[in-house]
C-alpha positions, 0 to 999 in steps of 0.5 A: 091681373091676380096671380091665380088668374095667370096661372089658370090662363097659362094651365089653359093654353098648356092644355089646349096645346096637349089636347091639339097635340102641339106641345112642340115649337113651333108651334103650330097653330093650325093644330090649335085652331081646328082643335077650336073649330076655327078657321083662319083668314090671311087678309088685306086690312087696315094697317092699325088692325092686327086681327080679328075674332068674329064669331056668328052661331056656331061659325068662328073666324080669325081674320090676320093682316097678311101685310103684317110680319109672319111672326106678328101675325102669329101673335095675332092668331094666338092673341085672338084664340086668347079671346074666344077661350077667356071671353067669348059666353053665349051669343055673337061677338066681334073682336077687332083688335088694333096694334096689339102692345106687347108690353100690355102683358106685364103692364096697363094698356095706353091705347085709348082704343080700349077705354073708348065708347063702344069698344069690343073688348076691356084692356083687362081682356087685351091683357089676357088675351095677350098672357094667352098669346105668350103662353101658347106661343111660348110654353114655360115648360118648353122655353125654360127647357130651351133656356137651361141649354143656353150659357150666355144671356145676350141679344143672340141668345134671345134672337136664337129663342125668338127663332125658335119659337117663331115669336119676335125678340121683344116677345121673347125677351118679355116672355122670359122676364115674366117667367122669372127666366132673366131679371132683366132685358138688354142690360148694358155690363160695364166694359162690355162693348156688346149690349144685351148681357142677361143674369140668370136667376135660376 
């Protein structure tokens, strides 16, 4: 993904949560989702389907797996209003989204899902929708804040963030590599019993 286009996905999701009047963590994304006219469905699904985005006329609907972990399921959402704001044009279309790779924000997706015949979406679109999840979920300007308040980089201190945000610990500790936040995750100091020492860039 170019650099300019992340910056725009992240100018987008920092303005979508201005506009609904979010900018807070947690954040809440029902103020998000009726912002966007959309509503949002908690329902039984197959287990490898995190969500779905179905769009019909002026109808919108997010279909979440109510079996997944709450904080998954709020990836999902954030991940599925990612499709709707970066590639939803004119006409009707259906989203189904499979496990959602976190790692697929910083790297090339390995689901074969995505490069199948007849895949609803591209994994350049699954990157996006996932740089659109993380920067609604995790605003730089809010989690940079957060992060200047914290002395020590280890496993509490992104467990502390990841609570805050209502996000998973690997989404955060993603989410703080990518803003340049910590050059490193989980990384073992010599003669430290305690995994997880972090250095801090700025």
């Amino acid at each position: 993904m170019s650099r300019h286009r992340t910056e725009s996905i992240e100018n987008d999701a920092l303005g979508f949560l201005r506009r609904a009047d979010a900018l807070s963590v947690p954040i809440d994304l029902v103020k998000v989702a009726r912002l966007l006219e959309v509503s949002v469905h908690h329902e039984t699904l197959e287990d490898e389907v995190s969500g779905v985005l179905l769009i019909k006329g002026p109808e919108r609907h997010i279909l979440v797996n109510q079996a997944h972990h709450p904080n998954r399921q709020r990836f999902s959402i954030a991940h599925e209003l990612g499709h709707l704001v970066l590639h939803h044009k004119d006409g009707d279309r259906l989203f189904v989204d499979t496990h959602i790779k976190l790692y697929q924000r910083v790297g090339a997706p390995s689901s074969k899902v995505y490069t199948e015949p007849g895949s609803a979406t591209t994994p350049q679109e699954e990157r996006e929708a996932n740089q659109f999840a993380s920067a609604l979920l995790m605003p730089a300007p809010l989690l940079k804040q957060a992060a200047k308040e914290r002395d020590l980089w280890d496993e509490l201190d992104v467990s502390a963030l990841a609570s805050m945000f209502a996000v998973s610990e690997q989404a955060m500790a993603i989410r703080l590599q990518q803003l340049q936040v910590v050059d490193s995750v989980l990384m073992m100091e010599p003669n430290r019993k305690s995994a997880g020492a972090f250095h801090e860039l700025h």
